[in-house]
C-alpha positions in Angstrom: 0.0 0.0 0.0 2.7 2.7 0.4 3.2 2.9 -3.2 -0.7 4.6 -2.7 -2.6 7.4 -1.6 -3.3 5.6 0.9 -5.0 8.2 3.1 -7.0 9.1 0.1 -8.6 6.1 0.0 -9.8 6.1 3.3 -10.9 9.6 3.0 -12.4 9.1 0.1 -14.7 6.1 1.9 -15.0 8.2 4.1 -16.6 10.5 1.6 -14.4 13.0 3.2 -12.7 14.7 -0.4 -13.5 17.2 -2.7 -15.5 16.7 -6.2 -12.4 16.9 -8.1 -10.4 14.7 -5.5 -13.3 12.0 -5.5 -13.3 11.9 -9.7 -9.1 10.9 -9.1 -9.4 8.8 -7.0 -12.4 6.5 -8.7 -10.2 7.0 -11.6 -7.5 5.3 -9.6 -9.3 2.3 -8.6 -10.4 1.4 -12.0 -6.6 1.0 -12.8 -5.6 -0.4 -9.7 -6.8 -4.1 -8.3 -4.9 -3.5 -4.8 -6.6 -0.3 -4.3 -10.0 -1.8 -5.3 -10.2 -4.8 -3.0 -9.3 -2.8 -0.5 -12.4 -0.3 -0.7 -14.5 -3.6 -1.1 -13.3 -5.4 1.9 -14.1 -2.5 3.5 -17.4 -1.7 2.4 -17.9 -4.9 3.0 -16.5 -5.2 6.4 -18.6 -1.9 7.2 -21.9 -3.5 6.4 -21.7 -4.7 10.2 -22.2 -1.4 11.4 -25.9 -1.7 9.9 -26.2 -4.8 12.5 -24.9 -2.2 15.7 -26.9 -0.2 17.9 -24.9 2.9 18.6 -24.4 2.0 22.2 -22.4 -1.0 21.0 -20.1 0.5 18.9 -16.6 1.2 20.9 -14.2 3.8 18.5 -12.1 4.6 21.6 -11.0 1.3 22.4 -7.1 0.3 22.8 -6.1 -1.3 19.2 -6.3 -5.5 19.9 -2.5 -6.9 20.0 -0.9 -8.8 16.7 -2.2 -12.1 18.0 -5.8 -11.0 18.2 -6.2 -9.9 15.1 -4.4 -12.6 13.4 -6.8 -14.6 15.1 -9.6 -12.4 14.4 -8.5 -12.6 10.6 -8.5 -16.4 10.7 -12.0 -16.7 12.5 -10.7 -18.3 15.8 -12.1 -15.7 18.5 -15.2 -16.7 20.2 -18.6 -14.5 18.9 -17.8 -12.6 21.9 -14.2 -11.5 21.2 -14.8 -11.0 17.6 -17.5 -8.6 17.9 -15.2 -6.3 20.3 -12.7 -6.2 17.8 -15.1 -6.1 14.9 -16.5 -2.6 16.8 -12.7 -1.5 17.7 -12.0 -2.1 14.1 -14.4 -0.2 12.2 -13.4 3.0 14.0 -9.5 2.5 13.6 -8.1 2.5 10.2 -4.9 1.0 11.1 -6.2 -2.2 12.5 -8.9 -2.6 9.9 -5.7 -2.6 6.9 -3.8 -4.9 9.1 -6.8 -7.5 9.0 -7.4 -6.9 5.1 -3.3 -7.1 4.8 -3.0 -10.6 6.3 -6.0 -11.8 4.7 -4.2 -10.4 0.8 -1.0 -11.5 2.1 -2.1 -15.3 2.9 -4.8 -15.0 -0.7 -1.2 -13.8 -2.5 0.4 -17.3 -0.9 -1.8 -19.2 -1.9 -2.6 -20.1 1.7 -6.0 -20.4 2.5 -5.2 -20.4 6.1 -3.7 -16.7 7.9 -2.5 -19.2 10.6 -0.2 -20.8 8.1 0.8 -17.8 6.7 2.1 -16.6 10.1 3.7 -19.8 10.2 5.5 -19.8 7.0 6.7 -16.2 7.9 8.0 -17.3 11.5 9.7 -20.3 9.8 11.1 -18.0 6.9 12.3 -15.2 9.8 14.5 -18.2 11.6 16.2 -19.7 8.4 17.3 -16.0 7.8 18.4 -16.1 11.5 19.9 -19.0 10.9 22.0 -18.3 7.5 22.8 -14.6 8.9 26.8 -16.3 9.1 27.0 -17.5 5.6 25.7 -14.4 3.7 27.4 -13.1 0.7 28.1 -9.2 0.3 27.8 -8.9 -3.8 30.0 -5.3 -2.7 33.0 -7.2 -0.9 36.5 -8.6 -2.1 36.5 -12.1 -0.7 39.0 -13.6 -3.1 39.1 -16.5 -5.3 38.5 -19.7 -4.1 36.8 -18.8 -0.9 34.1 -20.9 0.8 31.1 -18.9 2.3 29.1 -22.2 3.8 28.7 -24.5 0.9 29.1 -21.5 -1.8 32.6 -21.1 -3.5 33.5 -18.0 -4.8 34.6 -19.1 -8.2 35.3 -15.7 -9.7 35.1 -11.9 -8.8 34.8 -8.6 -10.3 34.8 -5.4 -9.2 33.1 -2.2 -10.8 33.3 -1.8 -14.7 31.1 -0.4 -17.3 29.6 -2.2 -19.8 27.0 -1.2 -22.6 27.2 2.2 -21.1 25.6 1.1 -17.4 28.2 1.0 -14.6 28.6 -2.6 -13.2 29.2 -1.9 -9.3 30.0 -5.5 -8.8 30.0 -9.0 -10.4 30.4 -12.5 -8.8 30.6 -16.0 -9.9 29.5 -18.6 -7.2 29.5 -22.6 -7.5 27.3 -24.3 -5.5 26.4 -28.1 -5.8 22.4 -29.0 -5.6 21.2 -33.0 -5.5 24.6 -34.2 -7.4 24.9 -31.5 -9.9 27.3 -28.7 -9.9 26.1 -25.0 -11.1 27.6 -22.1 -12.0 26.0 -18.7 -10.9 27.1 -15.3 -12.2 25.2 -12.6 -10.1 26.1 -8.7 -11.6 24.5 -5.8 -9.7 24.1 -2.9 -11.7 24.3 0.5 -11.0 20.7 1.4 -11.1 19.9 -1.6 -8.6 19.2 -4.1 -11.2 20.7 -7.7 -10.4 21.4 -10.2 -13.1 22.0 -13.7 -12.8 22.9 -16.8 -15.9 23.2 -20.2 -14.6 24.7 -23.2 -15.7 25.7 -26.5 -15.0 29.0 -27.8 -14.8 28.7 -31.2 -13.6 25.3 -33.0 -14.5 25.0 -36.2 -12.6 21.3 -35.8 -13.0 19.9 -34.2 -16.4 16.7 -32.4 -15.4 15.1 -28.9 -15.3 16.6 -26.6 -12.0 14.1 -24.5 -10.5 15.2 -21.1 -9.2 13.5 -18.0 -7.1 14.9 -14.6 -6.2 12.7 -13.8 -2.6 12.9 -11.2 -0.6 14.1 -10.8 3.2 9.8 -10.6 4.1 9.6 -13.9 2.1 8.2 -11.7 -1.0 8.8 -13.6 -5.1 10.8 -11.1 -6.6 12.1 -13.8 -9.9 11.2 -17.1 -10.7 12.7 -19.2 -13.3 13.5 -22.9 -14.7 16.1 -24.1 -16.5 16.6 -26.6 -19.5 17.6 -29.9 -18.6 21.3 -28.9 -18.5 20.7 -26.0 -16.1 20.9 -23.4 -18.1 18.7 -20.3 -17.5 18.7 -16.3 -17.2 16.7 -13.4 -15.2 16.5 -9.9 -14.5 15.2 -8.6 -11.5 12.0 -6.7 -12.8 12.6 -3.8 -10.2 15.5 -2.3 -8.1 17.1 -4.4 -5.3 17.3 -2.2 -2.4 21.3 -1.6 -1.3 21.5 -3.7 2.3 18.7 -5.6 2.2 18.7 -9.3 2.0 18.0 -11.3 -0.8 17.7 -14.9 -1.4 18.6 -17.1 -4.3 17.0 -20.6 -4.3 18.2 -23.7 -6.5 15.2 -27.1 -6.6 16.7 -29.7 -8.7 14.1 -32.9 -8.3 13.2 -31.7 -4.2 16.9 -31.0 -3.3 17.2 -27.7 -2.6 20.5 -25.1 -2.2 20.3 -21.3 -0.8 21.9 -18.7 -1.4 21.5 -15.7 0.9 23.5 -12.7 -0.2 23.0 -8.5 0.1 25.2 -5.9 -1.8 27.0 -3.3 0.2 29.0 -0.4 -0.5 32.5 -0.7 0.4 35.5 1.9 0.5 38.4 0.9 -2.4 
């Protein structure tokens, strides 16, 4: 939502914009699906407050902690508990997104369940946790050769031009998934962008690789397969943001490799 008008929207449910204002922002949600199921899980969430007497309805009630409303999202509060969060929520914009968040966020997944969700994320959070001692700075000088867990730095490069964009820094990384050995050239352009060609250099197994780029929140950024001899390209579609972490994923038949890396800026 931040890439929104966020308060906009709410203001504009709220029917709380000018003429002009109104006409942009109906103009906007015909464009944008994100925008648009927000304003109709809200007018649909609102349709409750038909259902209230005033006396019932609570807009000055502390916000309901993460748990609640995780469980409120999933339907696992009593009829009791629900309805005080329902009321809390229909005065407090902040909650209400954070309900229809975790309910897109789990739709996005593919995971009917927001408990699940929450549980894929807690399980994601630890293997970053985990794998915070084996991550690979795309910006540092580790030299040839170099183990970083079970990644070898096969070869390193450090900023160039190249068809008139400046190359800030380019590694090639060897890494061995279910038998098979791949070669993975990662370049991270100026602008953000991060390129990365794959191939095999060992095949004990001749099948298609399956790779993802995901985000430190667990978020697809890239996802590609290969031919039967390992051999694929991508381009992240958008910027990679400096210091963040990124990780790249290698399937080959249910054996998996990851490979956790960031790029940082570091002085010659």
């Amino acid at each position: 939502m931040t890439a929104h008008d966020e308060e906009d929207i709410f203001r504009f449910l709220s029917g709380h914009l000018s003429p002009s204002d109104h006409d942009r922002i109906e103009a906007h949600l015909k464009a944008c699906p994100e925008c648009s199921d927000l304003v109709t899980f809200v007018h649909d969430f609102n349709s409750t407050l038909k259902a209230m007497s005033p006396e019932v309805l609570q807009p000055a009630t502390p916000c309901p902690d993460a748990d609640t409303i995780a469980a409120f999202a999933e339907g696992e509060l009593d009829e009791s508990a629900a309805q005080a969060v329902r009321q809390h929520t229909i005065f407090c914009k902040e909650c209400l997104e954070e309900v229809f968040l975790l309910r897109r966020a789990a739709a996005a997944a593919g995971i009917k369940s927001i408990s699940e969700f929450i549980e894929g994320t807690a399980r994601w959070r630890d293997f970053l946790e985990k794998a915070k001692d084996f991550v690979i700075d795309l910006g540092k000088a580790y030299g040839q050769g170099i183990l970083i867990g079970s990644v070898r730095i096969a070869a390193e490069q450090p900023a160039f031009a190249v068809r008139g964009h400046k190359v800030l820094s380019s590694k090639v990384l060897e890494v061995t998934v279910g038998g098979n050995g791949y070669s993975i050239e990662l370049t991270f352009a100026e602008a953000g962008s991060l390129s990365c060609d794959i191939a095999s250099f060992r095949s004990s197994v001749q099948a298609p690789l399956q790779v993802s780029l995901r985000s430190e929140t667990g978020e697809e950024i890239a996802s590609v397969g290969s031919d039967d001899f390992g051999k694929c390209h991508f381009d992240t579609p958008s910027p990679l943001r400096p210091g963040e972490l990124y990780v790249l994923s290698l399937n080959l038949k249910g054996a998996e490799q990851h490979i956790v890396f960031r790029f940082t800026k570091h002085p010659s």
